[in-house]
C-alpha positions as CSV (number, residue, x, y, z in Angstrom):
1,X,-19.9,-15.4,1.4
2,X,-18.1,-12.4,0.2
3,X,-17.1,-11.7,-3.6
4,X,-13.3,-11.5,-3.3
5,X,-10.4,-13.7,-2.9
6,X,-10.5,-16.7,-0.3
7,X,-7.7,-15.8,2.0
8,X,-9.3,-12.0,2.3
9,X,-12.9,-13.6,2.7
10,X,-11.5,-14.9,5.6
11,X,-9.7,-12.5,6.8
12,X,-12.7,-9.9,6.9
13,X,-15.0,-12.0,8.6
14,X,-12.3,-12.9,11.1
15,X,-12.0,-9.0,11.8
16,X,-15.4,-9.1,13.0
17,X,-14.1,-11.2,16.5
18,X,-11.2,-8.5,17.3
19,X,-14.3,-5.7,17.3
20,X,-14.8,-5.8,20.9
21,X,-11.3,-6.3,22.1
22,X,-10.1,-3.6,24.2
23,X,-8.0,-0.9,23.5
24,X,-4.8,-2.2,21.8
25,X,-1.4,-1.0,23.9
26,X,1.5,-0.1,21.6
27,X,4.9,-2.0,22.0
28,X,7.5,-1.0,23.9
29,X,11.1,-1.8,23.2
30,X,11.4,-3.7,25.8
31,X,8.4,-5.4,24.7
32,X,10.1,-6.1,21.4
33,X,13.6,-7.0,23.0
34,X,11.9,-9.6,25.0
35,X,9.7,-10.9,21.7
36,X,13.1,-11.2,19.6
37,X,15.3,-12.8,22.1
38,X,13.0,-15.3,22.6
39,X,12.1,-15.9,17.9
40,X,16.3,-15.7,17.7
41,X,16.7,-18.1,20.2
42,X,14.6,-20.6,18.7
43,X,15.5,-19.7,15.2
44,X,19.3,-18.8,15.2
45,X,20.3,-19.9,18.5
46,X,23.0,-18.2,20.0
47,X,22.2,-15.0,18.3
48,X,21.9,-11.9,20.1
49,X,19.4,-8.7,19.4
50,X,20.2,-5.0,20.2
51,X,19.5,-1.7,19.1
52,X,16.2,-1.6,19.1
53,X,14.3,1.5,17.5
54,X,10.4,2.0,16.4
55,X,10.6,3.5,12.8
56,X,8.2,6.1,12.2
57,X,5.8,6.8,9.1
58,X,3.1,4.0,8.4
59,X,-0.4,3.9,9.6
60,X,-1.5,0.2,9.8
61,X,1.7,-1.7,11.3
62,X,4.1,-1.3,13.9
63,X,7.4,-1.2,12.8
64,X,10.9,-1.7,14.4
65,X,14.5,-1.9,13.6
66,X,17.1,-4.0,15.4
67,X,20.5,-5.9,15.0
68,X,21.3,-9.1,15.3
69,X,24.8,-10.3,15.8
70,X,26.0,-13.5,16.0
71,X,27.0,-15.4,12.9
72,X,29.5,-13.4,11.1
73,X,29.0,-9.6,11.0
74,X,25.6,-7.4,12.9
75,X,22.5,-7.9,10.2
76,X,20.3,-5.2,10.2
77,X,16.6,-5.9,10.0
78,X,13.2,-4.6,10.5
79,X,9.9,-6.1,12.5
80,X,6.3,-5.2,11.1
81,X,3.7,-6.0,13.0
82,X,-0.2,-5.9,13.3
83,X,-2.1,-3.8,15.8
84,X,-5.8,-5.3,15.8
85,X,-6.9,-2.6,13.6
86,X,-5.5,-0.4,11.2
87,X,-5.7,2.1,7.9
88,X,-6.3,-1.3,6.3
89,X,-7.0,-5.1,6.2
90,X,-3.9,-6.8,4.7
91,X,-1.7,-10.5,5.7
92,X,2.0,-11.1,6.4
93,X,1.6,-14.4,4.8
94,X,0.9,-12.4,1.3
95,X,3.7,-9.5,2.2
96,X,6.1,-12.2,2.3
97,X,5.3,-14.3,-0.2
98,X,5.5,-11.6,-2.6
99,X,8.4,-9.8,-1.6
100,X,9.8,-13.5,-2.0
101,X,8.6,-14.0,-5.4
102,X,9.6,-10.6,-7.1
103,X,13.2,-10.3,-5.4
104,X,15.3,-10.1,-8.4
105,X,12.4,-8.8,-10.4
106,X,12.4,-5.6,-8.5
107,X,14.8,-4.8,-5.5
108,X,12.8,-5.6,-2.4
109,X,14.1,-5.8,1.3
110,X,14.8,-9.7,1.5
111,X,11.7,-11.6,3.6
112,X,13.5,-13.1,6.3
113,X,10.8,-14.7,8.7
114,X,7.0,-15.0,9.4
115,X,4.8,-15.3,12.0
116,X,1.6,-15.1,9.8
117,X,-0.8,-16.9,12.4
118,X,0.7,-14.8,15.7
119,X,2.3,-17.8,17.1
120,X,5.2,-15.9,19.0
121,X,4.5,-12.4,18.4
122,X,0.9,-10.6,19.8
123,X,-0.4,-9.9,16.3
124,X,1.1,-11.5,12.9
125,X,4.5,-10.0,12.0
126,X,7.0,-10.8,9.7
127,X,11.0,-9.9,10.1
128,X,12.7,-8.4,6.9
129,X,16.0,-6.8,6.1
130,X,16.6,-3.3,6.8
131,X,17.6,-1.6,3.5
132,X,19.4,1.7,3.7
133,X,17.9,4.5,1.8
134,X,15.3,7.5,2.5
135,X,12.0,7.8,1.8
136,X,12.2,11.3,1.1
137,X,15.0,14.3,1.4
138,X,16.6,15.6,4.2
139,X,15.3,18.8,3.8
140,X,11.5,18.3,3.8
141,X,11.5,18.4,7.1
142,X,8.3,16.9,9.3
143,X,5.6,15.3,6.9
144,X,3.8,12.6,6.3
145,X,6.0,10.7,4.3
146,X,4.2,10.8,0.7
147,X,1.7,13.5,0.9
148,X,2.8,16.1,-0.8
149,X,6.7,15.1,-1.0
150,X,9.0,17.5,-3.1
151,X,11.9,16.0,-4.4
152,X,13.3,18.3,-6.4
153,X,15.9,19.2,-8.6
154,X,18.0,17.0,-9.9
155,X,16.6,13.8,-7.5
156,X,13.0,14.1,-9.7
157,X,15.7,13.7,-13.4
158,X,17.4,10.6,-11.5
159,X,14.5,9.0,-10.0
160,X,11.9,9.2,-13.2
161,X,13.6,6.5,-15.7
162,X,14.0,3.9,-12.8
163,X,10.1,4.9,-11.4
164,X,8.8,4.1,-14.8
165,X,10.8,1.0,-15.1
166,X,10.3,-0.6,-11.6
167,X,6.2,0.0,-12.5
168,X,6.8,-1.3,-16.2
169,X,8.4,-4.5,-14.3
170,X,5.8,-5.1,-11.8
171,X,3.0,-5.0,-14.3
172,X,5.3,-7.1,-16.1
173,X,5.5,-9.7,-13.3
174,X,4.9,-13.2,-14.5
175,X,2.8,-14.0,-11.6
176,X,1.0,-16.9,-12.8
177,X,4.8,-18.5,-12.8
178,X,4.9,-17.6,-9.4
179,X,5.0,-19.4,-6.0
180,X,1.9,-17.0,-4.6
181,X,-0.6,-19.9,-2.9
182,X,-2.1,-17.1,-0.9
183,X,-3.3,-15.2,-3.6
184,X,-6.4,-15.7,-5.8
185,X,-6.2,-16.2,-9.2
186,X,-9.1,-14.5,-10.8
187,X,-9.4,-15.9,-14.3
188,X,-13.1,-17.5,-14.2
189,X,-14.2,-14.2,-15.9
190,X,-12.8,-10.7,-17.5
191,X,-14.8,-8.9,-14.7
192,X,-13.4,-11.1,-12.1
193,X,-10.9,-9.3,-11.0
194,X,-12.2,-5.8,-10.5
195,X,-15.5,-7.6,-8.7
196,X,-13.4,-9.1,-5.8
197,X,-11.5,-5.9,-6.1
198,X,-14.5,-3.9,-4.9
199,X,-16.1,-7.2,-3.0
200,X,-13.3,-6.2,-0.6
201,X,-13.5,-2.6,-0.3
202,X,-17.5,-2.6,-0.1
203,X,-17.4,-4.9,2.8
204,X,-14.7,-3.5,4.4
205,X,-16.7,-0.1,4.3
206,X,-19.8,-2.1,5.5
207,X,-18.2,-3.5,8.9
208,X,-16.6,-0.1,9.6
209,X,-18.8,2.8,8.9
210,X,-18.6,5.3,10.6
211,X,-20.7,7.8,8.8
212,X,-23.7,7.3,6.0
213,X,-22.1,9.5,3.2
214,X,-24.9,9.3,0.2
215,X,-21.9,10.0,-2.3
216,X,-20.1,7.1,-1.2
217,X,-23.3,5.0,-1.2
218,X,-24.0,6.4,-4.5
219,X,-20.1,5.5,-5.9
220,X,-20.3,2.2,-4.9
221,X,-23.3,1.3,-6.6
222,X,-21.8,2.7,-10.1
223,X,-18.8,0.9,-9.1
224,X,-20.6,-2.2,-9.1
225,X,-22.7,-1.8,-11.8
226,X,-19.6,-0.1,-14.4
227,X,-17.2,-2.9,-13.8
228,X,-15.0,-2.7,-17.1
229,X,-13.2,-5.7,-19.0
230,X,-9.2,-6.9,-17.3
231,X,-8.7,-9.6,-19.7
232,X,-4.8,-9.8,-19.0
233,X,-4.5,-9.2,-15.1
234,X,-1.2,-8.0,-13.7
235,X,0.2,-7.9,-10.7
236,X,-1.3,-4.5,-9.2
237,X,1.2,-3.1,-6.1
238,X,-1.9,-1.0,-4.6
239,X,0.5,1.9,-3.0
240,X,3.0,2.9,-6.2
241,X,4.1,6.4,-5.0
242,X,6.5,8.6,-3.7
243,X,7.1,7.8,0.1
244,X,7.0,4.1,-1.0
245,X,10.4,3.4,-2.5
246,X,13.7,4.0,-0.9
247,X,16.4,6.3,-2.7
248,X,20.0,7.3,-2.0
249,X,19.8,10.9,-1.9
250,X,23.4,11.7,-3.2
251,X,23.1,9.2,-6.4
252,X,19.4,9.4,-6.9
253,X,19.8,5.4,-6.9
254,X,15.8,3.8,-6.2
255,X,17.5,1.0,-3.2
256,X,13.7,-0.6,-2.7
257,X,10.2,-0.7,-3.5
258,X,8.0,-0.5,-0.3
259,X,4.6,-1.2,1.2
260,X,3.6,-4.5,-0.6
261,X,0.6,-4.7,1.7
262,X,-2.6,-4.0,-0.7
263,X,-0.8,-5.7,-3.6
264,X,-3.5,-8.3,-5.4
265,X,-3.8,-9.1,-9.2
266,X,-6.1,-6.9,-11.3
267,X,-6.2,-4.2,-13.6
268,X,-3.1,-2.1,-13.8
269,X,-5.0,1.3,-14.7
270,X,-5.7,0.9,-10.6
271,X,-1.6,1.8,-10.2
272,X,-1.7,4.6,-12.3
273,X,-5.2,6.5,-10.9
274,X,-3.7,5.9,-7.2
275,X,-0.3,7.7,-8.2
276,X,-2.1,10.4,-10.4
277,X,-4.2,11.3,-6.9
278,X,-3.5,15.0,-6.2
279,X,-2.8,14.2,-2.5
280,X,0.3,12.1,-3.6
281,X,1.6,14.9,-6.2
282,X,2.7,18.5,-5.7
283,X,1.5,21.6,-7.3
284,X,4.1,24.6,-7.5
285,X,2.5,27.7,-8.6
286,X,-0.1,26.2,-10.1
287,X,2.0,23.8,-11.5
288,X,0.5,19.9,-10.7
289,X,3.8,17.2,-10.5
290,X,2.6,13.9,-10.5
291,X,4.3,11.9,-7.7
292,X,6.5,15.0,-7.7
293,X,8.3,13.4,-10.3
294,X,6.3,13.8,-13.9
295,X,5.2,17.5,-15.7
296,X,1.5,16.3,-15.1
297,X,-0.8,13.8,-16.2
298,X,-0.5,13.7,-19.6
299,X,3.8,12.9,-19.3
300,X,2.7,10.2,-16.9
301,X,0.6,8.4,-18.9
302,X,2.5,9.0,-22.4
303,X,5.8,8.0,-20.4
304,X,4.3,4.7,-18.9
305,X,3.2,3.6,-22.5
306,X,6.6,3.7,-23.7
307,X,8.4,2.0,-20.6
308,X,4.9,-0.8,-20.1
309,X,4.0,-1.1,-23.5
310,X,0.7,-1.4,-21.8
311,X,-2.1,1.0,-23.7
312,X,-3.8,2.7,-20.9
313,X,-7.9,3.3,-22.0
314,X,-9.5,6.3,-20.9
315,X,-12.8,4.6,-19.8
316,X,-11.0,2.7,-17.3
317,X,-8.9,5.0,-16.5
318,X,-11.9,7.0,-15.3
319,X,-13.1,3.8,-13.5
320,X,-10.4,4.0,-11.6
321,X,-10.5,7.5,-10.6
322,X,-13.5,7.1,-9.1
323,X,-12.5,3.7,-7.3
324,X,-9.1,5.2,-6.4
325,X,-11.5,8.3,-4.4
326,X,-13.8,5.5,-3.1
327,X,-11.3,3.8,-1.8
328,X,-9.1,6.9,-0.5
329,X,-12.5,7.7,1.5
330,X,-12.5,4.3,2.8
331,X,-8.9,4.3,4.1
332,X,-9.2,7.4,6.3
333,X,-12.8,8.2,6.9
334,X,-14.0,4.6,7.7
335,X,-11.0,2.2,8.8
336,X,-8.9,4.9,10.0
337,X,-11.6,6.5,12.2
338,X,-12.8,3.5,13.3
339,X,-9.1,2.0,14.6
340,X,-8.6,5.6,16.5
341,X,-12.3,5.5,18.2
342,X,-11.9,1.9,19.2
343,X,-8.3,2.5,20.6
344,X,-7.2,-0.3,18.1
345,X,-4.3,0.8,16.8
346,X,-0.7,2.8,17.9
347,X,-1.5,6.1,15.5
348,X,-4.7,7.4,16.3
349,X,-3.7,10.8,16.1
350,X,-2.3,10.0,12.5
351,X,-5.0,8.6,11.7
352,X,-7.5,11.0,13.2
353,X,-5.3,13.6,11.3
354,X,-5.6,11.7,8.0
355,X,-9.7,11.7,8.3
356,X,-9.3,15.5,7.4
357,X,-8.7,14.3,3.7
358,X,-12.1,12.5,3.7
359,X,-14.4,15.6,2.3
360,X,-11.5,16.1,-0.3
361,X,-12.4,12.2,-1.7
362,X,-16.2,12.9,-1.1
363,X,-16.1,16.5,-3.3
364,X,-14.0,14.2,-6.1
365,X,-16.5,11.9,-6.1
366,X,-19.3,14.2,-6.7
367,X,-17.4,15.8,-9.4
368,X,-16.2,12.6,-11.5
369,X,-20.0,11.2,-10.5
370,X,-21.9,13.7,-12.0
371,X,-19.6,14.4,-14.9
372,X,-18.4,11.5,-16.4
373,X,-16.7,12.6,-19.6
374,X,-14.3,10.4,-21.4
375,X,-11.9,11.5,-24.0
376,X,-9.8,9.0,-25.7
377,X,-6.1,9.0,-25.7
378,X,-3.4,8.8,-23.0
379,X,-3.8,11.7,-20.6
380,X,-7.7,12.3,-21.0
């Protein structure tokens, strides 16, 4: 059985059937007119669905936006769906129960409906409400939303005190409170939640390799054997970053956190390493912004103690580094790769585009594996 949380124990050996599917046939709109009318009628009868529109960005679900009118005025809202394969392994029954449980906590597009065992729709889906914002500024053009993002002046001054708070309040998240029955609960031990952390990851590289990188074989056996102390696990979103919170770009205002997906409980120094990634930042003659929105590392991490009151520890912060490049690696050199060759999924030229940024993760890895120097204090 695999070290990590029931529901994904499951889940990963349940991947294993959809292997020799064949390729998987992005949805059409019409597809997706016919697939509403047909959950509407059933679930708000009378109701009628229009505008239909695939949203772009994302590389693990299929994502549309519709309206539905009917009762009172036209409500805007947004499908995500499964292909068979994607950038990662994640459940709409999760996605939904957590955007339910922190709505009010943090402002979240409301969960509207499920399909978490495909029932109606081909793959499992869920149906949410569309939230106006932008994930990024006019201006920037064409881009992987998130890679490299500038915001600039004076959206990074707006956006930096509500950043800090949102990820001071969902480390703050009283989630043993919570109505989660999908999630684990890993308290048996204070390396418990890290373990199924890389129990996960580790067999998820296993089923999908694509390529025996000794670096990566070498990281995961340090990761396993370094595991540090979480005795107070928090709820850890997995995907904190610019490109995953929506904005109005005149006020500045954050409208929504984003991209629930990979959210588990754990260790919250996991958040920080993912944002502090240079792929997520930008550097402007020579000068490194993290998440485009802090002076560097060291105003990160001294600004998140103040707004968390969390004490962030270099050791494992530097575990996490080296997770955060393990698991980088993993997304788009093993799961991405994969879902293109096998035709399992509607971006494979994202995602074959994304595999570029696997010899990046590798040369960090070397680095951080052969050098493993700690300083104390925030910022080391």
């Amino acid at each position: 059985m695999i070290d990590t949380e029931p529901l994904l124990a499951t889940m990963l050996e349940g991947r294993r059937e959809r292997r020799p599917l064949p390729p998987y046939a992005p949805m059409t709109n019409d597809a997706i007119q016919a697939l509403l009318d047909g959950w509407f009628a059933t679930h708000v009868p009378g109701a009628r669905v229009g505008g239909i529109a695939r949203l772009g960005g994302g590389a693990s679900k299929e994502q549309f936006r519709f309206t539905v009118e009917g009762a009172g005025a036209p409500q805007h809202m947004v499908l995500r769906m499964d292909p068979l394969e994607g950038i990662t392994e994640t459940s709409r029954r999760r996605e939904h129960e957590l955007l339910r449980a922190v709505a009010g906590v943090v402002p979240v597009p409301d969960a509207l409906y499920l399909d978490a065992d495909a029932s109606h729709f081909p793959q499992p889906a869920i149906i949410m409400a569309l939230v106006p914002g932008t994930p990024k500024p006019s201006g920037v053009g064409l881009s992987v939303t998130g890679l490299g993002t500038v915001l600039g002046d004076p959206l990074r001054g707006l956006i930096r005190p509500q950043y800090l708070d949102l990820l001071a309040r969902i480390h703050g998240f009283d989630w043993r409170s919570a109505d989660l029955p999908s999630f684990g609960r890993p308290l048996d031990d204070a390396k418990q939640p890290t373990r199924w952390l890389i129990g996960f990851w580790k067999e998820l590289l296993e089923q999908d390799v694509v390529a025996r990188e000794p670096v990566i074989r070498l990281a995961t056996q340090w990761l396993e054997a370094s595991i540090p102390d979480c005795p107070d696990p928090v709820l850890v979103h997995g995907d904190f970053r610019t490109g995953n919170y929506l904005f109005d770009e005149t006020s500045g205002q954050v409208t929504a956190v984003l991209d629930w997906e990979m959210a588990y409980i754990g260790d919250f120094h996991a958040d920080l390493c993912w944002l502090l990634q240079p792929v997520f930042g930008t550097r402007i003659d020579g000068h490194f912004r993290v998440s485009d929105i802090f002076d560097g590392e060291a105003d990160f991490l001294a600004a998140y103690e103040a707004a968390s009151g969390n004490r962030v520890n270099a050791s494992t912060l530097h575990y996490f580094r080296i997770f955060n490049n393990w698991k980088s690696y993993i997304l788009v050199s093993v799961l991405g790769m994969r879902a293109a060759r096998s035709r399992h999924n509607h971006q494979d030229v994202l995602l074959t585009f994304l595999a570029a940024t696997g010899p990046m993760f590798v040369a960090e890895l070397a680095r951080l594996l052969a050098a493993p120097v700690v300083v104390e204090g925030a910022g080391a």
